[in-house]
C-alpha positions in Angstrom: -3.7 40.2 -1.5 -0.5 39.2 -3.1 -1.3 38.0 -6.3 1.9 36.3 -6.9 1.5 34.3 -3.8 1.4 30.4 -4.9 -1.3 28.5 -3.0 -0.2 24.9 -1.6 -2.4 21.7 -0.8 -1.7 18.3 -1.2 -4.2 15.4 -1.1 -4.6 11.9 0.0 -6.6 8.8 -0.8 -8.2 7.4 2.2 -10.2 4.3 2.1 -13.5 5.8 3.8 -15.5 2.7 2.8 -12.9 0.1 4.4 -12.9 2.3 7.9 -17.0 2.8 8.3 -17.3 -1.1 7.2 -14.5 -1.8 10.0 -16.3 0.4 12.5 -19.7 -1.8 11.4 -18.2 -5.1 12.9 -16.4 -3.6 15.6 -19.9 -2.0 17.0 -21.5 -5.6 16.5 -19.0 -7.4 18.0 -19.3 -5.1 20.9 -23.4 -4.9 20.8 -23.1 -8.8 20.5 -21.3 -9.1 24.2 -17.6 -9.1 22.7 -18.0 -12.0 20.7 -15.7 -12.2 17.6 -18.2 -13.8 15.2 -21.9 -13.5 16.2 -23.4 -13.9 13.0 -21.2 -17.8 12.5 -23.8 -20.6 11.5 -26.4 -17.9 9.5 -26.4 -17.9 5.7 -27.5 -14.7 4.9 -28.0 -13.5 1.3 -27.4 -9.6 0.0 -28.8 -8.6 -2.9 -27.2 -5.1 -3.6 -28.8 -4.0 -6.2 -26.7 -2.6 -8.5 -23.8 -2.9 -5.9 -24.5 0.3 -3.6 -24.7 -2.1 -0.4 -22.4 -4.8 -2.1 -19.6 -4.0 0.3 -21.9 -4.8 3.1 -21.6 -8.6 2.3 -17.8 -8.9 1.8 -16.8 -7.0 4.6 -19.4 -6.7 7.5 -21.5 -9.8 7.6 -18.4 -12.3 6.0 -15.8 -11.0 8.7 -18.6 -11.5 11.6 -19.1 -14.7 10.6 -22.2 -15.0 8.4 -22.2 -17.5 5.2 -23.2 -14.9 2.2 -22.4 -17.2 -1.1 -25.3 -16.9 -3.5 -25.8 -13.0 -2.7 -25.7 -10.5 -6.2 -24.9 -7.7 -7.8 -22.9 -6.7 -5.0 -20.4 -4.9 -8.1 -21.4 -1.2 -8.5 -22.4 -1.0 -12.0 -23.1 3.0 -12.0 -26.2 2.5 -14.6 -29.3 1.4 -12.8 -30.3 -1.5 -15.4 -33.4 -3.4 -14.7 -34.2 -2.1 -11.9 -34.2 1.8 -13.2 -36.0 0.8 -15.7 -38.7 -0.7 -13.1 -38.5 2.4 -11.1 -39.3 4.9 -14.2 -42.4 2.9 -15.0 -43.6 2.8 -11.3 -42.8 6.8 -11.7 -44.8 7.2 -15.4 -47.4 5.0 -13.8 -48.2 7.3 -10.7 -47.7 10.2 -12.2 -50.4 9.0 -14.4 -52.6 7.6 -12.7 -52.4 10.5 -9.7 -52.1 13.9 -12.1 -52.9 13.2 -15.6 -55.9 11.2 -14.5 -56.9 13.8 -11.9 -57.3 16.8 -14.4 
């Protein structure tokens, strides 16, 4: 191989989120007899946690209609919080209870 050879790529930013959530409503629409805004006249809250599913809200259930005011932490915070807090106790806890305590 030629080592003097330069290699060439480029790259693009593409919006991956935006086309699956688009491809969300279209199937509902479609699932929901062609109708535009099945979910119109439900109030349905989200709560994300931590803001993995937090696009869901804003642009699948808003854009087929549903009411989602009051949903939260629909902003990825990329620490866990609370909740991984929560979920190492529940983990200490069982491991505890199921291994330690099993000896």
């Amino acid at each position: 191989m030629d080592s003097k050879r330069k290699a060439s790529a480029s790259a693009k930013r593409v919006d991956y989120m935006t086309m699956y959530a688009s491809d969300l409503v279209k199937a509902v629409q479609t699932a929901a007899g062609n109708i535009e805004k099945p979910l119109e006249g439900f109030h349905i809250l989200v709560d994300a946690g931590n803001g993995a599913g937090g696009f869901f809200a804003e642009k699948v259930l808003e854009p087929l209609g549903a009411n989602t005011s009051g949903s939260q932490f629909l902003e990825p915070d990329g620490n866990g919080g609370t909740r991984k807090i929560l979920l190492w106790t529940f983990i200490y806890a069982f491991v505890v209870k199921n291994m330690v305590g099993n000896r």
